[in-house]
N, C-alpha and C positions, 0 to 999 in steps of 0.2 A: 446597532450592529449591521455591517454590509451583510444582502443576502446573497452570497457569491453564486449561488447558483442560478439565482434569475439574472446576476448581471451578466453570468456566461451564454446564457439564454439569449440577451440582447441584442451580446457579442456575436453570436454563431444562433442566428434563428434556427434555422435545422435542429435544431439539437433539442430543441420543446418536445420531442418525442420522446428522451432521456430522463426530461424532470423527474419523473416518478424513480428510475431508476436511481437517480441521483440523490433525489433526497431518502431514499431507503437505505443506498451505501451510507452516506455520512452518517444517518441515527446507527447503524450498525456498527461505525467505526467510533462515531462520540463515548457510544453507551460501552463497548471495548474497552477504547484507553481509561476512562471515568473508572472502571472497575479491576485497573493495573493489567491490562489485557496489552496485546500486543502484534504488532501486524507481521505477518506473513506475506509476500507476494512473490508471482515467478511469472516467464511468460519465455521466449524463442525467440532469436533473432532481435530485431528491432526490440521487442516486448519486453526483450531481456534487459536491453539496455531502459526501458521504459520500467521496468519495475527497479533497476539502480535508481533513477531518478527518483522518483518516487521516497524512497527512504530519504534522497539527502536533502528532501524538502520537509520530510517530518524529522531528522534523527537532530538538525540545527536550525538556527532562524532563518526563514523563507524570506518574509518581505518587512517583519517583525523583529526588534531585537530582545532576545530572550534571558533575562538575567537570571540567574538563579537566584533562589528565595536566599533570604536573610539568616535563617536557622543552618542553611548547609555553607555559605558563607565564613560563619562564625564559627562553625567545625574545620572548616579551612584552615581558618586563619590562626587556628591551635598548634597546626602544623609546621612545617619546614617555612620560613617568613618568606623565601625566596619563593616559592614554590604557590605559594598562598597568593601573592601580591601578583604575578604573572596569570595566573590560572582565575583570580576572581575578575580578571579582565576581560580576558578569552575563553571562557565558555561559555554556551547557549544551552540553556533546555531544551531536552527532545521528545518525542514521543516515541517511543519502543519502535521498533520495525525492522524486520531481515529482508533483505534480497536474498532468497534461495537460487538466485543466478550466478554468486557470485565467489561462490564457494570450488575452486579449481580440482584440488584435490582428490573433494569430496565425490564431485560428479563425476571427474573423469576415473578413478574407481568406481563407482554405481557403473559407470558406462562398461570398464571392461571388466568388470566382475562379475555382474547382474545382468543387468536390462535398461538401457538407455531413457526407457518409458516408468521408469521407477524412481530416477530423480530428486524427483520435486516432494512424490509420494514419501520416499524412506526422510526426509528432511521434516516434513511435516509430523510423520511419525517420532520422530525423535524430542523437537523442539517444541512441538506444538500442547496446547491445552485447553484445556475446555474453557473458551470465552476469548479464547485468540480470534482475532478475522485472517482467513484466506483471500487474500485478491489474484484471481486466475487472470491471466492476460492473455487472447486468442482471437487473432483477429477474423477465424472461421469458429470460432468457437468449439473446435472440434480435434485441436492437438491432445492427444492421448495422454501425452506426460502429464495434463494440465486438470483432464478428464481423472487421472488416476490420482493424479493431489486432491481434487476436489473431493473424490471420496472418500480419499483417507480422512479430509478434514471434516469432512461431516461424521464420520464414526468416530472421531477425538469430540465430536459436540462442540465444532467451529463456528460461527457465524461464518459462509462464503459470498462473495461478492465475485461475480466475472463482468469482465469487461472487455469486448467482443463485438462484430460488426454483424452485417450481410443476414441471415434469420436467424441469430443468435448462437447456434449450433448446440451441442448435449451441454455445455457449462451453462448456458445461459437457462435449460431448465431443470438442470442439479441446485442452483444455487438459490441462497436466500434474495439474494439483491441480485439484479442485470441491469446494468449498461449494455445497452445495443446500439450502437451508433450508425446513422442511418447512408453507409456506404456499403459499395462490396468490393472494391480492388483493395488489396494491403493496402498501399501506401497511403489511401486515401481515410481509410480507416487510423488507420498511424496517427496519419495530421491531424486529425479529431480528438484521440485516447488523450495526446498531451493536456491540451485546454483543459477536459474535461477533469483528469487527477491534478491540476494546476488548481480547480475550482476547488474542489474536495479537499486538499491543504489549505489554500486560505483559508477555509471555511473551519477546519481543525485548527489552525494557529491562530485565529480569532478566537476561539470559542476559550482553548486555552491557557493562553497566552495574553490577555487581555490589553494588557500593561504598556 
């Protein structure tokens, strides 16, 4: 099995100051899915769109093709034959995961009803459960909305993962797992986070996925 995290390592030396981080998130996200748990993530701006990614590298096949097993297949193929024969072609397994960014509706109600800093938080509250993973995305570590998800998810008894630059900021020592990647201007930080949750899906869609 590739260890994608020391190849990222290779790829991007800087980032050896991450390993520990890194391999903390992954055993908190393997030991997750393993137990029908399921991911959570949100972040702002850039982050937002970095926590969409994110899902659509675990929710279909990344770099892997992902067949469904043979038993859901076979329940398939019970069904409409048209419908069967199309669809055991074209789907991929996934691993559970929401974007909390992605929900329009949702926020911009939370936003003019509530409190624009509660977001993340009343989402988590709702969906969330004890053995789900939170992935906070903050490139100061220090966005509120993301501060107040991570609380809430640790009072649901989440495992939390932030993923953050510059000294971490309050998510980086709320959480169970920290990524701190070793910039301080956003955008620099940005071009870092990708690699990094790039590594952390191979390393999930290896694990499994094997096939």
């Amino acid at each position: 099995m590739t260890d994608h995290i020391q190849e990222l390592i290779s790829r991007y030396p800087a980032l050896s100051v991450c390993e520990k981080g890194l391999r903390d998130s992954y055993s908190l996200l393997e030991n997750s899915f393993s137990a029908a748990g399921k991911l959570l993530v949100a972040g702002n701006g850039g982050s937002a769109s970095d926590s969409d990614h994110i899902v659509g590298e675990l929710m279909k096949a990344f770099v892997k093709k992902r067949r469904p097993d043979r038993a859901f297949l076979d329940k398939l193929a019970k069904g409409d034959g048209d419908c069967a024969g199309y669809l055991a072609d074209k789907l991929e397994c996934g691993l559970p995961a929401i974007s909390l960014c992605a929900h329009t509706a949702l926020l911009t109600a939370s936003l003019n009803d509530v409190d624009g800093n509660v977001v993340f938080a009343q989402q988590i509250l709702a969906l969330g459960k004890s053995g789900d993973v939170f992935l906070g995305i903050s490139t100061s570590g220090n966005s509120k909305d993301i501060v107040y998800a991570m609380a809430v998810a640790k009072a649901k008894d989440m495992p939390t993962i932030a993923l953050t630059g510059r000294d971490g900021g309050r998510i980086a020592k709320m959480a169970d797992a920290a990524i701190i990647v070793p910039e301080t201007e956003t955008f620099k930080i940005q071009e870092l986070h990708l690699p990094v949750y790039h590594a952390l899906c191979l390393a999930l869609e290896e694990h499994f996925f094997p096939e």
